[in-house]
N, C-alpha and C positions, 0 to 999 in steps of 0.2 A: 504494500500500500504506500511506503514512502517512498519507497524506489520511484514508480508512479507518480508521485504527488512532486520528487525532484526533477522527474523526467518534464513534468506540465511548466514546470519555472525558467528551463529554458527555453531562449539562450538569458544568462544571469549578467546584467551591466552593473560595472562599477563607476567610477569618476573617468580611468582611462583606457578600461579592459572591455572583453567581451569574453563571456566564460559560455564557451558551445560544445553542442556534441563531436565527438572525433570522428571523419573522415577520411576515408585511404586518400586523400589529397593532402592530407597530411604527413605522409611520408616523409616529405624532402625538410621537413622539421625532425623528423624519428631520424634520419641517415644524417642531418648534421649534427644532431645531439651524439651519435655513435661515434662519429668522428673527434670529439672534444674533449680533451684529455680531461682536463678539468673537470668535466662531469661525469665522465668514465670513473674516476677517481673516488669519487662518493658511490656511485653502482656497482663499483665489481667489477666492469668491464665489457661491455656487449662489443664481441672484436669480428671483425671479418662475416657478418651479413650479408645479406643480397638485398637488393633493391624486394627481390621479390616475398624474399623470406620478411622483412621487415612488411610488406603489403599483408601478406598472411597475416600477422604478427597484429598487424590493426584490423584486420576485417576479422580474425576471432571478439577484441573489445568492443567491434561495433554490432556484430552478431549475438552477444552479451548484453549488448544497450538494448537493441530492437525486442529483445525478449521480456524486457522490462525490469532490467538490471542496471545499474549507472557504475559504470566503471571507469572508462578513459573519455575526461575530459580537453579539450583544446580552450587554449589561451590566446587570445586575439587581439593586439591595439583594437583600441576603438577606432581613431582614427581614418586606418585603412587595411584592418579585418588582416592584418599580416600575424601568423601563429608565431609564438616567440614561446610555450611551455606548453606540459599537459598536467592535468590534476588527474585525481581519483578518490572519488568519494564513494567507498566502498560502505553501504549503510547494510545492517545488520538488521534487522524486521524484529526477529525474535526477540536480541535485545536491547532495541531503542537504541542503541548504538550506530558511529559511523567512526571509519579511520578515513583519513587525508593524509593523500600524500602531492610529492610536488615535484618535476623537474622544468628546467627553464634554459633557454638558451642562453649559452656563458654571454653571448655580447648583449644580453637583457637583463644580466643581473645586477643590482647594487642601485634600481632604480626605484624599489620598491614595490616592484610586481607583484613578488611572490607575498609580501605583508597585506597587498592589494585585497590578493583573492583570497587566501586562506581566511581575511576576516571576513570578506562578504561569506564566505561559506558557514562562517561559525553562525555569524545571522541565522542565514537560509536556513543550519539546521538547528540550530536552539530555536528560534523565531517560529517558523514556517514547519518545520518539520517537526517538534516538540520532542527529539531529540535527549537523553539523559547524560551521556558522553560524548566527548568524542575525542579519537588519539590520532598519536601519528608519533615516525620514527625518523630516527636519523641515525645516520654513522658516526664513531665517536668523534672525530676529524673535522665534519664537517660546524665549523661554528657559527657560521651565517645559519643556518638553518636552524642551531641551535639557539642561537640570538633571535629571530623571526619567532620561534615557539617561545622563548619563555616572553618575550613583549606581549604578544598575544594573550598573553595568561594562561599558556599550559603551564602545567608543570611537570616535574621530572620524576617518572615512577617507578623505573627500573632500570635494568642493563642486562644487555643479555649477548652470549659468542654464539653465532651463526658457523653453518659447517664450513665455510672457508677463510676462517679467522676474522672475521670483522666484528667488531663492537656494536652494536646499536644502541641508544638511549631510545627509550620508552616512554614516550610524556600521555600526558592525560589533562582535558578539561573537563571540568561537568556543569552543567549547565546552569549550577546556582553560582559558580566563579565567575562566568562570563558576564560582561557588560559592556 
């Protein structure tokens, strides 16, 4: 039902954004992020892709969306509708939960994009969505991201090793912290 109910909100505007569904024309934002050390760097490393395989790779998230599932979203200037990141706002039904997550293209970062959407999101889903959490993660490394979440007013509720050595932090809002 709130899959649904996020799916009806878009596409979601902020002051300079455009938060919309992803699609396979959005590739050539997927194949530049793969190529960016920098944000390879916080992922793990998506190395050596196909144009085609990364197509697959979005028409399964969009095949996921049409089903009434919200999973990869595209970030847009308003402007002039050009994709500079993707979200994911993966919402949990059962329980009133959602996680957020976020990547951005390196020559878009440090502009406040990502502060942009992740707060319109906490809106949409405290506000709109009546939402009781919601999380999201990062690598230990990465501190801009970590900076973004605790401004926001996450906070920091775990730590956990992934199978190929990475650290993640664990933050958490709920929805009486937000404002």
């Amino acid at each position: 039902m709130k899959n649904k109910k996020m799916i009806s909100l878009l596409p979601i505007k902020t002051e300079r954004l455009i938060i919309r569904k992803t699609v396979t024309d959005d590739v050539d934002l997927l194949m530049k992020l793969d190529k960016q050390e920098t944000t390879q760097k916080f992922l793990g490393g998506i190395k050596n892709k196909t144009r085609e395989e990364r197509v697959e790779f979005l028409y399964k998230k969009i095949k996921k969306f049409n089903s009434g599932i919200i999973g990869s979203l595209t970030v847009c200037l308003k402007d002039n509708d050009l994709p500079i990141g993707f979200l994911e706002f993966k919402i949990d039904e059962n329980n009133n939960n959602a996680e957020v997550s976020y990547i951005f293209d390196f020559d878009y970062t440090r502009n406040g994009y990502c502060s942009e959407c992740v707060k319109k999101l906490l809106e949409v889903g405290f506000k709109y969505l009546e939402l009781n959490n919601i999380y999201a993660d990062t690598i230990e490394g990465n501190i801009s991201s970590q900076k973004i979440l605790e401004r926001l007013g996450f906070k920091l509720k775990s730590t956990r090793v992934v199978e190929n050595g990475y650290i993640f932090l664990d933050y958490k809002i709920l929805k009486e912290e937000y404002t």
